[in-house]
C-alpha positions as CSV (number, residue, x, y, z in Angstrom):
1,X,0.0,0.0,0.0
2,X,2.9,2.6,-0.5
3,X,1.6,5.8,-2.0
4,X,4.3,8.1,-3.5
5,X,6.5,6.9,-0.3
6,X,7.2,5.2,3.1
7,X,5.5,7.9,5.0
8,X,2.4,7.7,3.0
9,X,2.5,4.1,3.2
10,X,2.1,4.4,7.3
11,X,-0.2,7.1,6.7
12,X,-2.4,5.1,4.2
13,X,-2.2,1.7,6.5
14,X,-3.9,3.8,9.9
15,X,-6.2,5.0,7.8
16,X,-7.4,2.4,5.6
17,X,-7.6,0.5,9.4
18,X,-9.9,3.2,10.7
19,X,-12.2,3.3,7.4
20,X,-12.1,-0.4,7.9
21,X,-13.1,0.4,11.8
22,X,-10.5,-2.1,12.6
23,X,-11.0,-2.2,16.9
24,X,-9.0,-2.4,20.0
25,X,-8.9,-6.7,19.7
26,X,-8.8,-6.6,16.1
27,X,-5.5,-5.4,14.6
28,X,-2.5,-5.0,17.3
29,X,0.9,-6.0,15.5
30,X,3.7,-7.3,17.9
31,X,6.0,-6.9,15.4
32,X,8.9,-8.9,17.8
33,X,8.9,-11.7,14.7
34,X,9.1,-8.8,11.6
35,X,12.8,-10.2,10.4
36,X,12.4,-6.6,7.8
37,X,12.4,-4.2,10.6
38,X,15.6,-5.7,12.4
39,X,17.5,-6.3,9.4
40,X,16.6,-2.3,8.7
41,X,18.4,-1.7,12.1
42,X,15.9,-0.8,14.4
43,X,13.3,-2.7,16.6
44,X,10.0,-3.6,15.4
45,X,7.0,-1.4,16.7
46,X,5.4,-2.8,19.1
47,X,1.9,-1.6,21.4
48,X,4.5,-1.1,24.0
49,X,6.3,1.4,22.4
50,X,3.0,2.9,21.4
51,X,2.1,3.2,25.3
52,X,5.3,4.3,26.2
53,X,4.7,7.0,23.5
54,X,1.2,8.6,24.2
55,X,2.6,8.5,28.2
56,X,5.2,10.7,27.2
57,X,3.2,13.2,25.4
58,X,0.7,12.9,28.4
59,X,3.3,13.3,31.1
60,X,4.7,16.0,28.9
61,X,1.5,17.7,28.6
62,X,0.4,17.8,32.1
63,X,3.7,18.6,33.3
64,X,2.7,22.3,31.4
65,X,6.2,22.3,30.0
66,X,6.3,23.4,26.1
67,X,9.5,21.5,25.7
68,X,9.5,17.9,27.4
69,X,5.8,17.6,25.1
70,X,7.5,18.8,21.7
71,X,10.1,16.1,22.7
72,X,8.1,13.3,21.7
73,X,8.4,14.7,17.9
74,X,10.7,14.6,15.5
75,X,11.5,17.4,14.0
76,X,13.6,17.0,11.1
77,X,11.2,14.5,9.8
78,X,7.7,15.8,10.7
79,X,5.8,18.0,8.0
80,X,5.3,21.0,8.9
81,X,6.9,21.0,12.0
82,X,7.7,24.5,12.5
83,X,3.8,24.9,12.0
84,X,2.9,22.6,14.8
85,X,5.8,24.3,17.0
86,X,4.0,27.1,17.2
87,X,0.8,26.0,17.7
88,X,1.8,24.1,20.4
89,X,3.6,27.3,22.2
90,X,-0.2,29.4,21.2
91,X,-2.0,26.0,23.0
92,X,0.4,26.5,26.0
93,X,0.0,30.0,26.2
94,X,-3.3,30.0,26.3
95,X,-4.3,26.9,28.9
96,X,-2.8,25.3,31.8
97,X,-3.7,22.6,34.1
98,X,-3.5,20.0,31.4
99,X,-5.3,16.6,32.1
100,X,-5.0,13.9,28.7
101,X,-6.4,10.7,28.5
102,X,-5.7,7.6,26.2
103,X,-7.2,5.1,24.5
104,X,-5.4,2.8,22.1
105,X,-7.3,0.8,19.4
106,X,-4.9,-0.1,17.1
107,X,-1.0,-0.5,16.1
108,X,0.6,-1.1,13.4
109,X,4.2,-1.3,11.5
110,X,4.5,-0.9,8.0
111,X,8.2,-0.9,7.0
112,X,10.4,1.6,8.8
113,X,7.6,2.9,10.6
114,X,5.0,2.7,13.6
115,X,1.5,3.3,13.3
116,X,-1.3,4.0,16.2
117,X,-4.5,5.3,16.2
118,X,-6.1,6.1,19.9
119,X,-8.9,7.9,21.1
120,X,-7.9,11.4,23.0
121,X,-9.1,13.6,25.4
122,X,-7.9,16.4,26.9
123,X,-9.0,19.0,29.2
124,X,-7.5,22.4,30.1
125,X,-8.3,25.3,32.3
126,X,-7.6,29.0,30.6
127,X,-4.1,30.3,31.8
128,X,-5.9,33.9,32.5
129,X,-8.1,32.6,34.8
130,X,-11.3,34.0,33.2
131,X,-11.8,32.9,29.7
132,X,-13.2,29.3,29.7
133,X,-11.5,25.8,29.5
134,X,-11.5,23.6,26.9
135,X,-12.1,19.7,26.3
136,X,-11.8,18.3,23.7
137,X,-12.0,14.4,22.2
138,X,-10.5,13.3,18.7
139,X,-9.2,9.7,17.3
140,X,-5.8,11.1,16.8
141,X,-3.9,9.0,14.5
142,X,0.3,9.0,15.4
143,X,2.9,7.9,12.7
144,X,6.3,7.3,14.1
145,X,9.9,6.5,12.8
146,X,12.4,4.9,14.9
147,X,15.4,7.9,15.8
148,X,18.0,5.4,16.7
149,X,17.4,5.7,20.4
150,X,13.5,5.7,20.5
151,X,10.2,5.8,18.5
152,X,9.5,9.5,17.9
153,X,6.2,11.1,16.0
154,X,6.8,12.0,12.7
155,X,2.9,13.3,12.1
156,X,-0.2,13.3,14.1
157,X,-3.9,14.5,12.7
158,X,-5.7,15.9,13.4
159,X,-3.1,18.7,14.8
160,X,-6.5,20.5,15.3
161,X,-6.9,19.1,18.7
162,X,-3.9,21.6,19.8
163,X,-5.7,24.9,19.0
């Protein structure tokens, strides 16, 4: 299913799975026996890893520090990136008291790279005090591309969940 490119390829796999309405039971990859993604150099993606990402960006988030969040991205590889930077610092700016929750329904690996697709929420409080909160709920879908020392996101959607 490559389209133009890897990153499309792991773009167009999550999706297809969500048209498809794939669910939690119905397509987790433990990649542990993927021979490919070893011989490429880099461990197979695996739900674990997908945890251990989405509790870094929540730990990140609710810590309220810009940085430690934005650390779960890659940079370099992420389109748009600078974009997203900055609508991240706006979406700090303007809330505190961050609260996300998780869940996963599905994971995937397709070549060099990890899928997951989870259902997010997250709640804020405004930072001024007087304009209102937010909450807000989205199936966030997470590509991710192993950097050599960990998996890091490469692209997320809808980024809209951050304004």
């Amino acid at each position: 299913m490559r389209v133009g490119g890897k990153r499309r390829g792991g773009v167009a796999i999550v999706l297809a799975c969500a048209l498809l309405g794939v669910g939690e039971s119905g397509f987790t990859q433990d990649a542990k026996g993927d021979g490919n993604a070893q011989a490429q150099g880099h461990p197979a993606f695996a739900a674990a890893d997908a945890v251990r990402v989405l509790d870094g960006l929540r730990q990140g988030l609710e810590s309220g520090r810009e940085g430690r969040f934005l650390k779960a991205f890659d940079g370099r590889r992420m389109p748009g990136y600078a974009a997203f930077r900055d609508q991240i610092t706006e979406f700090f700016d303007r809330y505190d008291s961050f609260q996300m929750r998780y869940r996963m329904t599905q994971t995937a690996m397709d070549g060099e790279f990890g899928a997951v697709v989870a259902e997010v929420g997250i709640d804020a409080n405004s930072a001024d005090g007087t304009g209102p909160g937010v909450r807000r709920d989205a199936s966030v879908r997470l590509v991710l591309n192993w950097d050599g020392k960990s998996w890091k996101i490469t692209d997320l959607a809808p980024r809209s969940l951050f304004r």
